[in-house]
N, C-alpha and C positions, 0 to 999 in steps of 0.2 A: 223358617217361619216368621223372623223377625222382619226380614224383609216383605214379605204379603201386609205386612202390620203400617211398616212406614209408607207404603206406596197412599194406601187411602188417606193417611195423614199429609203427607204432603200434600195431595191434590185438592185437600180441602186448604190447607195453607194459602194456596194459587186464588181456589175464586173467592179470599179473605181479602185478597189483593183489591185496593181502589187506588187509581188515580185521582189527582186533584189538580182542576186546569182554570188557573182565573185568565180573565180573560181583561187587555185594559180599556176602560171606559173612553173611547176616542171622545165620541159627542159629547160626552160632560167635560171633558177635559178640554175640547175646543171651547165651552162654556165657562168656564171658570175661567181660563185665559183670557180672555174677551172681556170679563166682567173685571179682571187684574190688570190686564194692561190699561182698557177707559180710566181706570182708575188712576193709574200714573199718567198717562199720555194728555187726561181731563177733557177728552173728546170720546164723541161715540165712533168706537171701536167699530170697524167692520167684521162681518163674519170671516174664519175664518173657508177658505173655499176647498172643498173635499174632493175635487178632481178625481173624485172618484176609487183613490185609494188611497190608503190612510197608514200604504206603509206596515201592514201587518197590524195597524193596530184599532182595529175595528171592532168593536163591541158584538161577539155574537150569542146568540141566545143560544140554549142546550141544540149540543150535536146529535143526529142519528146516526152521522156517517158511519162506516162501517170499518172496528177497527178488530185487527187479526188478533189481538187478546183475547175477545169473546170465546172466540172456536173454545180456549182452555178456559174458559168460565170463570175470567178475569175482567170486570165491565171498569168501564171508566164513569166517573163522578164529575160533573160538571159544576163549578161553584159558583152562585153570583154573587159577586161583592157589592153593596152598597151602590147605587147609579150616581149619586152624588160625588162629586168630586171634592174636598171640603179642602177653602183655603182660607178660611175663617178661624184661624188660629190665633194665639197671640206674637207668636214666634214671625208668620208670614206676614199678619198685618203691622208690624212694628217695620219688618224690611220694607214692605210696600208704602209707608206713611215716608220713611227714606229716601226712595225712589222717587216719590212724586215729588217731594221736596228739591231734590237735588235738579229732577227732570226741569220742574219751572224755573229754577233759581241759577242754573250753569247749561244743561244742555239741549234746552230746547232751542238758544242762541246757535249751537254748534251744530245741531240740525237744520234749522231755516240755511244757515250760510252756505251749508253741502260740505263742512268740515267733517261732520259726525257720519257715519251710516248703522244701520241695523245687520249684524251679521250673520252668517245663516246655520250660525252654532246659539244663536239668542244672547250674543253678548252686543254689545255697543261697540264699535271700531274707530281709530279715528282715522277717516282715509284722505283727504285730504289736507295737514299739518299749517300747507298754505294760507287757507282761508280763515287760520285765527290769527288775530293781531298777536304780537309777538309777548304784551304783556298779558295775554291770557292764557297762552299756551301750559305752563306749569298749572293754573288752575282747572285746565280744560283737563288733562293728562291726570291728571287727580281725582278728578268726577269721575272721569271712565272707569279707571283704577279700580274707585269706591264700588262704583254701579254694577262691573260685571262679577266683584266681589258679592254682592249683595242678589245678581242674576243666579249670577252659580249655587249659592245657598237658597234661594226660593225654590229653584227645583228641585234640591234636595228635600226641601222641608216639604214641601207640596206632597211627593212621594214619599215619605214618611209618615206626614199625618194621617194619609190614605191606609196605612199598615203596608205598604208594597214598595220596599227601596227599592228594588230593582226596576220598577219603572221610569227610577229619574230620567234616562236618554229618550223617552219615548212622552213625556212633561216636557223638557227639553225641544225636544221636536215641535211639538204643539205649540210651544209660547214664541218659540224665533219663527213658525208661521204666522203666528196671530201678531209679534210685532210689526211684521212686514206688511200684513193684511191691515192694520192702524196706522201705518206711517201716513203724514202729511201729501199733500201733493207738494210736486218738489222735492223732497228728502229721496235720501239713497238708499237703495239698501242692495246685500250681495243674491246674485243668483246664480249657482251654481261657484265660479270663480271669477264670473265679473261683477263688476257694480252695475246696476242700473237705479233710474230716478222715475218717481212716481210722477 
């Protein structure tokens, strides 16, 4: 008898069941990049271009699709988190005031000369050693240092302030396209495994 008892319990356990699916905000995050990097780079940024895929990470509104939990009257919960991206922090704006500093004051020299490139991990590269004078080198090697120190921590912070660490690699993504979509004419930046120049 006990089992006739637990069968209807459990089944109601089942359609108790929700999923929870955030989805990450491509286009505000293409947004916030753009308004981040202008800011460091002190030019207007170019959009970032969407070719169309975004890498899995495309903003979609509530699903219909049809998913085989229903049949067991198990529905799934769609969530939308906030469309803003928020990198108005005091944590991100104190790195980014860093950035732009450093950007005008060391390496935007090592960018004009095609010493510096933008890497397609969104850190700074120094790829060709040649083109700094000799007595700049340990200062050049230092600004990078600093900078992709301070890259690496904005995407974390970024995706943290959002409530969602786990999107840093997909922050990440967005900002070394959006650097590459701001870079100067003339500057390098990698594609794929090679460099090429704007």
């Amino acid at each position: 008898m006990n089992r006739w008892i637990t069968v209807p319990l459990a089944a109601a356990a089942l359609t108790a069941c929700v999923t929870i699916n955030v989805y990450f905000p491509a286009a505000e995050a293409r947004e916030a990049a753009r308004q981040f990097v202008e800011k460091v780079i002190g030019e207007e940024a170019a959009p970032v271009p969407d070719a169309g895929n975004d890498g899995g990470m495309a903003m979609r509104g509530p699903s219909f699709d049809f998913d085989p939990l229903m049949l067991v009257g198990i529905g799934t919960a769609h969530a939308q988190s906030a469309p803003d991206i928020t990198i108005r922090t005091p944590a991100i704006q104190a790195i980014q005031a860093r950035m732009e500093a450093r950007f005008n004051s060391t390496l935007r020299a090592g960018f004009d000369s095609g010493a510096l490139g933008f890497g397609s991990d969104g850190l700074v590269v120094v790829r060709d050693p040649g083109k700094l004078a000799l007595k700049d080198r340990v200062a050049i090697n230092q600004a990078v240092a600093d900078d992709n120190r301070d890259r690496n921590a904005v995407y974390r912070e970024v995706a943290v302030a959002n409530g969602h660490p786990e999107w840093e690699s997909q922050i990440r993504d967005v900002f070394a396209r959006q650097w590459i979509a701001s870079a100067r004419s003339g500057w390098w930046y990698q594609d794929g495994g090679s460099w090429k120049q704007k």
